[in-house]
Structures are given as structure tokens and as C-alpha cells.
GUNU-853089 format. One record per residue (C-alpha): x, y, z. Coordinates in steps of 0.2 Angstrom, whole numbers, padded with zeros to 4 digits, always signed. Each point is the difference from the previous one (the first is absolute). Layout:
XYZ;...
***
This chain:
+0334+0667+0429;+0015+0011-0005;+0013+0006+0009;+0019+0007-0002;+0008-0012+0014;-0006-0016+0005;+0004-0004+0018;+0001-0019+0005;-0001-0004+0019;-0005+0012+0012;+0014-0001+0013;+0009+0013+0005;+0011+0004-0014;-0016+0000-0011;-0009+0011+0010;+0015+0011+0003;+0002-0001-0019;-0019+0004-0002;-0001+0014+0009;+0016+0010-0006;-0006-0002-0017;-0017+0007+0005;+0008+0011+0006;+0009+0006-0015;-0015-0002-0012;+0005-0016-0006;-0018-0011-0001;+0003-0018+0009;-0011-0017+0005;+0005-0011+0013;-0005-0017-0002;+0001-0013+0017;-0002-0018+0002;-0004+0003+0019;-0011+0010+0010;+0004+0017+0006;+0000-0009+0019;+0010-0015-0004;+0014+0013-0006;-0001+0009+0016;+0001-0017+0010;+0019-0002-0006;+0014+0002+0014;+0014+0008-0009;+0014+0012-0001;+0002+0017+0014;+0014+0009-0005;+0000+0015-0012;+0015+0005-0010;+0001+0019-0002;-0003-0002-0019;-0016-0009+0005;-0005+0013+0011;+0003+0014-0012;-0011-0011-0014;-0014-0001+0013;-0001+0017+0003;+0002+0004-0020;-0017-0012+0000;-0008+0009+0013;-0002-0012+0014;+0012+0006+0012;-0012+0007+0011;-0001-0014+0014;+0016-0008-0006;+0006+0017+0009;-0012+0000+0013;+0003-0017+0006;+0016-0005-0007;+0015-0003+0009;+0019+0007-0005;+0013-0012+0004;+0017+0011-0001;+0008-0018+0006;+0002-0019-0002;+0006-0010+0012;+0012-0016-0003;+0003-0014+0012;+0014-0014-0002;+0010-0009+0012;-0006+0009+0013;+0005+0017-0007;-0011+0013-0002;+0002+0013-0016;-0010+0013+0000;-0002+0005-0018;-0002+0020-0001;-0010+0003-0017;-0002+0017-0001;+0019+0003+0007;+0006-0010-0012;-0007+0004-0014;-0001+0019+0000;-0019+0001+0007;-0009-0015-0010;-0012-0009+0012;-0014-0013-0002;-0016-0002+0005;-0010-0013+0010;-0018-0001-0008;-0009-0018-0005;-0005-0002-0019;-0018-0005+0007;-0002+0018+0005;+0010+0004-0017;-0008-0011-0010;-0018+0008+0010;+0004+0018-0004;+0003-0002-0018;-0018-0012-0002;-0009+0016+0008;+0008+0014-0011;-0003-0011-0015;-0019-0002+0006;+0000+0022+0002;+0006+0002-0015;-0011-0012-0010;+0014-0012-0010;-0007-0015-0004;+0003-0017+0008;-0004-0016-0004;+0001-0011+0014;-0004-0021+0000;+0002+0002-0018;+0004-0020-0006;+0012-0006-0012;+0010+0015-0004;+0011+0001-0016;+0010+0012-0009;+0000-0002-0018;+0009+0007-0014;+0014+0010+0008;+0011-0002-0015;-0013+0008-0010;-0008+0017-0003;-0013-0002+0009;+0001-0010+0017;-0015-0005+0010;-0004-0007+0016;-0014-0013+0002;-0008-0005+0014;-0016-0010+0008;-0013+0006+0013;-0018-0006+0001;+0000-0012-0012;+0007+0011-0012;+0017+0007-0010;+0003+0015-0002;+0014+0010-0009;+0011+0015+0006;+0010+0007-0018;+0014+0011+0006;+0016+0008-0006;+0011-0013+0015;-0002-0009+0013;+0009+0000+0017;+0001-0020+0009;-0001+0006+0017;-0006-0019+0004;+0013-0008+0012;+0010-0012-0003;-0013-0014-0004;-0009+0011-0010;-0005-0001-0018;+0008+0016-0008;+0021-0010+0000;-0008-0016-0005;-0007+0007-0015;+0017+0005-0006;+0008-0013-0013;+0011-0012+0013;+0014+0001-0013;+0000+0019+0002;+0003+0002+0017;+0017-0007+0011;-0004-0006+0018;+0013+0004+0016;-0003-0007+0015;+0007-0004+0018;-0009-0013+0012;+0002+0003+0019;+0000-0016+0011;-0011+0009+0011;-0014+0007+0003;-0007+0015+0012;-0017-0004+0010;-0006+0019+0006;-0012+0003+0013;-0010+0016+0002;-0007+0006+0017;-0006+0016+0008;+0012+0002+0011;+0013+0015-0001;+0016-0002-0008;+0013-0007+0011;+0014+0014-0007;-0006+0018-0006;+0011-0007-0018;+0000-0015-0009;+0013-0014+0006;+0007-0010-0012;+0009-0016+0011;+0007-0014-0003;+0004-0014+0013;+0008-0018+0001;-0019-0006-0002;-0002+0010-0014;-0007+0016-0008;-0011+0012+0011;-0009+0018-0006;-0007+0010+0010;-0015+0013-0010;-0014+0009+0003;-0016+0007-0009;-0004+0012+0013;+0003+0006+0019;-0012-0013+0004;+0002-0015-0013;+0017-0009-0001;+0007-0012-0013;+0010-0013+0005;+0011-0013-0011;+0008-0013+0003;+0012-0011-0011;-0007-0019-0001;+0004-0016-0011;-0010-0001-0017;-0009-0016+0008;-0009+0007+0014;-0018+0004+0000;-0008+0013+0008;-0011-0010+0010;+0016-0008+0011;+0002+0019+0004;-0014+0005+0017;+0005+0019+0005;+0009-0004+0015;+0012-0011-0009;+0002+0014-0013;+0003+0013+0014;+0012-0010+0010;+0010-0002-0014;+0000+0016-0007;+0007+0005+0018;+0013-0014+0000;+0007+0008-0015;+0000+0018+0006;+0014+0010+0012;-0009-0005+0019;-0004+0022+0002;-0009-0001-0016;-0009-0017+0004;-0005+0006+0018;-0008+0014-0008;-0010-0009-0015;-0020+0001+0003;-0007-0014-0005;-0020-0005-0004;-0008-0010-0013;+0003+0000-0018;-0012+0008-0012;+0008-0008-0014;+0013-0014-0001;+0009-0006-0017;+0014-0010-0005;+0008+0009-0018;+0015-0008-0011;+0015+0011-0006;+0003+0002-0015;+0009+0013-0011;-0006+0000-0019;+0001+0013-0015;-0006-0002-0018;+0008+0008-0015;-0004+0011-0009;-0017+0007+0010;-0010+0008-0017;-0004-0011-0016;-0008+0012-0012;-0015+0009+0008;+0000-0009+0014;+0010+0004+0018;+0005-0011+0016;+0001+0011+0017;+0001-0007+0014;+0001-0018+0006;-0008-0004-0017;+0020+0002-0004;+0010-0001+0016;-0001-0006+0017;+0013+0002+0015;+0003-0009+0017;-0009+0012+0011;+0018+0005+0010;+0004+0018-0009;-0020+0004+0002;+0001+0002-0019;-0015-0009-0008;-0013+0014+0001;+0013+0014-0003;+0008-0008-0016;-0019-0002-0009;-0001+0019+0003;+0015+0004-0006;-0004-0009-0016;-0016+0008+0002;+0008+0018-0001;+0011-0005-0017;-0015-0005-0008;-0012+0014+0006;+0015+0012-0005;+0001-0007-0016;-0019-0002-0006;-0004+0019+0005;+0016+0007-0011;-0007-0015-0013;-0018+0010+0000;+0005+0017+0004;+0017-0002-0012;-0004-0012-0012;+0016-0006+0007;-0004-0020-0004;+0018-0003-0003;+0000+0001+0019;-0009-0017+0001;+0013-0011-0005;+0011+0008+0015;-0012-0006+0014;+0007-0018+0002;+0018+0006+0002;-0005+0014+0011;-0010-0011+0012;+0013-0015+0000;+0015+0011+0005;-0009+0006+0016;-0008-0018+0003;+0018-0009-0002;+0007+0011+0012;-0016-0004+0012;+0005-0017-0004;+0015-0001+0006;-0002+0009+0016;-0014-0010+0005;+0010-0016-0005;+0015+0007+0010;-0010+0005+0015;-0005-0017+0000;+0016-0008-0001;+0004+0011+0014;-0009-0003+0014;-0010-0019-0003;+0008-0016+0003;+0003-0011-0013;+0006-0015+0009;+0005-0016-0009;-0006+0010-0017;+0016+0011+0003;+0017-0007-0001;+0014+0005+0010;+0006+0013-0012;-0017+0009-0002;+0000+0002+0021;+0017+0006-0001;-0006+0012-0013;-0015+0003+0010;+0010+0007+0015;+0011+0009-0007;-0014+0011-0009;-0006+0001+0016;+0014+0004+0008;+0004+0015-0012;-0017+0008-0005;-0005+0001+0019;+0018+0007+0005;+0001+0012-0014;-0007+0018-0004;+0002-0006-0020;-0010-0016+0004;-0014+0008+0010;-0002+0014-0012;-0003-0012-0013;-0011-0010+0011;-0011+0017+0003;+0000+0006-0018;-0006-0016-0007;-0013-0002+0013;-0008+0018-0001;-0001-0003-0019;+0013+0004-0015;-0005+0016-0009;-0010-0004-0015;+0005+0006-0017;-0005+0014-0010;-0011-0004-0016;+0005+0010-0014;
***
């Protein structure tokens, strides 16, 4: 099989990737490890950046991201029993976000690539990209007993962050940063409507609280927990009798609880990879980066990398403008750092880091608290990091 782009992981951002480049005339295979219905199993990310919006409806799959969507022109932050309300589109001259999960994302986009006739490859075994250094990369793969072979002008490792697209790079070629959290975040999704029409972001003497939601009718729930408990200590009711004990008593009073749907205990970490390109071949996504989920950044930072790499490959085959492709990794890390460090200061924010923060960090702790909730600067910055940075012009 020949193609021009090689697709690797059918997440989101490939199938996001996928489909603008259909799109645009550019010919692309997706090649999966998993089935299309363990893809759509995973509880993720709910909250749209405007520049993931706009790239969605650029893909054409806006239709029931509009219909069913829900725009959040607020954020509410909770500490020390203070309430802030956060006014998004206020503060940052009209700019909101939008409440849509990326199962329903991650489902429109496998539809409109079944219209329109892309190929997928899903369940495909022992995946490998080969000679991006070269002219003439490839992808192998295996299915039914047999390897095949996809040639192609580049490939895009759209594969997460235990995929095989980074660990195919040279380990001396790329430099590792990473943060740690000594915590973790155990999540509980119900159908039960959301406790607060916005998100609340809390945080409490018993630690970390965040109050989401998919839907009018299904709610996420977070709670901050040690890295060594197991989901199984956590029944329901102890989840939602602590979830109120960390809550202002009016917001607890009003919580609707019911049974869990899905329950999971995730580590934080933050973690980037440089440079995201060697030769031919092109990390997006977790495949490069991951954040702590507090700035609600994940998702929306594999689209914006997924937007400087469409950009460039359509002026790269419409242009011939290849001395774009070097750009891509400097491009994508500038936006992904400044991710970076919102997510990691969002985190700092508003968890407790007990005996793994001395009695400086606290101090430092309060008082960034104590400045960014009492002050128009510090809640603008808050705002315009979490609606999403502009993204930059590839010329």
C-alpha cells in the first residue's frame, strides 16, 4: 500500500489529523493497535479550547459538537473557603470553552472517516515505523498472520505516550523533562447532573476536589488521593461523602449523587520530549507530551500540534514549501511549554502537597494565591491560559 501520510494511532489527534488532510486532498492510512470500541471505551478529557473548536469545525464534525455541546463562558475556583468566580469570556475579550467529551469527539471523527472512505487499519500488531531518516519511509505492520507495508512521504505518531512512534527515535536524540506529582486523582463518572452549571476547581485541607461534567445529565467528579490507594478501597458512598466534605456545605447540599459508571485512580505527571520530529517522522500528541489534567490541556494541546502540522504538510503539498518541516517541532513546543506550565501551576495552585512541600514552597503557595485570586492581572492570566493561547501563524 502507498500513501503520502502515514497516520500511527487512531486517537483523537490522528483521527483529527486524518480528516483535515482528507479534507485538503492529502491521501492518509491510520494504522490502530486496538479496536475501534476499546478507543471509544476511554474516559478522557471534556473541555474544548476555542482553537480546538475552530479545527473541528475546519474537519467538519462540528455538527453535534454544536448541537449538544455545552459553552462555559466561566470557571469557578474554590480555596480557603472563597469562592472566585472566573469570567472567561469577560476577561479575555469574548473567548469561551466548550464542555463536549472526546468519546463523542473521538466518535464523530471515526464516522466522518467511515463517509468519506479513509482507510483504517484497526487491531493491526506490531507496528513500526522505519526509515524516517531516509527517502523513503514506511510503516509495517501485522494483521491475520501477515505484514504488510504502508510506503509514504511521512509519518505522524499519533500513538500516546507508550506508543511505538517516540521509542523508535534514537534515545540519544531526544532529551527527557519531567515532573512527578506525589499524588494521584481517582475520578468517578455518574449520570447524575452536574452539581454547578461551571466547572469547579477546589481545593481543601483534605485535599484537591474538581467538579466536571460531560453533559447536563452525566457529571465527572475528581478527587485528590495518595499514589498508594487502590480503587477498590474506594465503594461510591465513601467517594461521595468525601467529595462533599471537601465542597462549600450549599454546593455539597445540592450534589446528586448515584452510582458510578466508571471509577479510576490516574497519576500525575507532567512530561515533554525534544525535539517532537526526527526526519520523516512526527510526534503529536501524548506520543510527545503529557500534562496533569488541572488546566484541562491534554486533548487541546494534541490539537494544537495537530493544527501546525496539518498547516505545514498542506503548504508542503500545495507549496512545495518542505523547508516548513523542519519548523514543526519549534512551532508545537512553544504552545506545548506554555501548556506546560499552566497546567503545572494550576497544579501547584490548588493541590496539597503536604510533607512533600517545605515551608517555603507553602508560603509561595499562598501567596500566589492570594495575588492571582485578588487581582484583575492574575485572573486574566488565569482566563487567557485556560481558554487557550493563540496559536501561531505558519508561514
Amino acid at each position: 500500500m502507498k500513501t503520502q501520510v502515514a497516520i500511527i494511532g487512531s486517537g483523537p489527534s490522528g483521527l483529527l489529523l486524518g480528516q483535515l488532510l482528507h479534507r485538503a486532498g492529502i491521501d492518509n492510512v491510520i494504522v490502530e493497535r486496538q479496536t475501534p470500541d476499546y478507543i471509544l471505551s476511554r474516559i478522557r478529557a471534556g473541555v474544548l479550547e476555542q482553537g480546538t473548536i475552530d479545527l473541528l469545525r475546519e474537519a467538519g464534525v462540528h455538527e453535534r459538537m454544536d448541537a449538544e455541546g455545552l459553552v462555559h463562558e466561566g470557571v469557578e475556583l474554590q480555596v480557603a473557603g472563597k469562592r472566585i468566580h472566573v469570567d472567561l469570556k469577560t476577561l479575555t475579550g469574548g473567548k469561551t470553552v466548550m464542555v463536549y467529551g472526546q468519546t463523542e469527539l473521538t466518535r464523530d471523527l471515526m464516522e466522518a472517516r467511515t463517509a468519506n472512505g479513509a482507510p483504517a487499519i484497526y487491531s493491526a500488531e506490531n507496528v513500526q515505523p522505519h526509515d524516517m531518516k531516509g527517502e523513503s519511509p514506511y510503516v509495517t505492520y501485522e494483521k491475520n498472520g501477515e505484514t504488510h507495508r504502508i510506503d509514504c512521504d511521512y509519518i505522524a505518531g499519533c500513538d500516546g505516550f507508550h506508543g511505538v512512534a517516540r521509542q523508535s527515535i534514537p534515545a540519544d536524540v531526544l532529551t527527557h523533562y519531567e515532573r512527578v506529582y506525589p499524588f494521584g486523582w481517582l475520578g468517578l463518572l455518574s449520570d447524575t447532573p452536574p452539581v454547578n452549571h461551571e466547572l469547579i476547581y477546589a481545593h481543601h485541607d483534605r485535599g484537591f476536589v474538581l467538579c466536571s461534567q460531560r453533559s447536563l445529565t452525566r457529571s465527572r467528579y475528581y478527587l485528590q488521593v495518595p499514589l498508594t490507594d487502590k480503587v477498590e478501597q474506594w465503594s461510591d458512598e465513601r467517594f461521595w461523602d468525601e467529595l462533599k466534605a471537601r465542597l462549600p456545605q450549599d454546593v455539597a447540599d445540592r450534589l446528586v449523587t448515584g452510582p458510578s459508571l466508571e471509577k479510576s485512580i490516574a497519576p500525575l505527571r507532567s512530561s515533554v520530549v525534544e525535539p517532537m520530529q526526527y526526519g520523516k517522522l512526527f510526534l503529536v500528541g501524548d506520543a510527545a507530551h503529557i500534562v496533569p489534567p488541572t488546566g484541562a490541556k491534554g486533548l487541546n494541546l494534541a490539537a494544537s500540534d495537530v493544527h501546525y502540522l496539518y498547516r505545514i504538510l498542506v503548504k508542503v503539498y500545495q507549496e512545495g514549501r518542505t523547508d516548513l518541516l523542519e519548523k514543526y517541532s519549534e512551532l508545537a513546543l512553544r504552545r506545548v511549554w506554555k501548556g506546560e506550565r499552566f497546567s503545572w501551576f494550576m497544579t501547584n495552585l490548588l493541590h496539597d502537597f503536604g510533607e512533600h512541600k517545605d515551608a517555603w514552597d507553602q508560603k509561595m503557595q499562598q501567596a500566589d494565591r492570594e495575588y492571582f485570586f485578588n487581582s484583575h492581572a492574575g485572573l486574566v492570566n488565569i482566563a487567557e491560559n485556560y481558554v487557550g493561547l493563540p496559536y501561531e501563524a505558519v508561514e
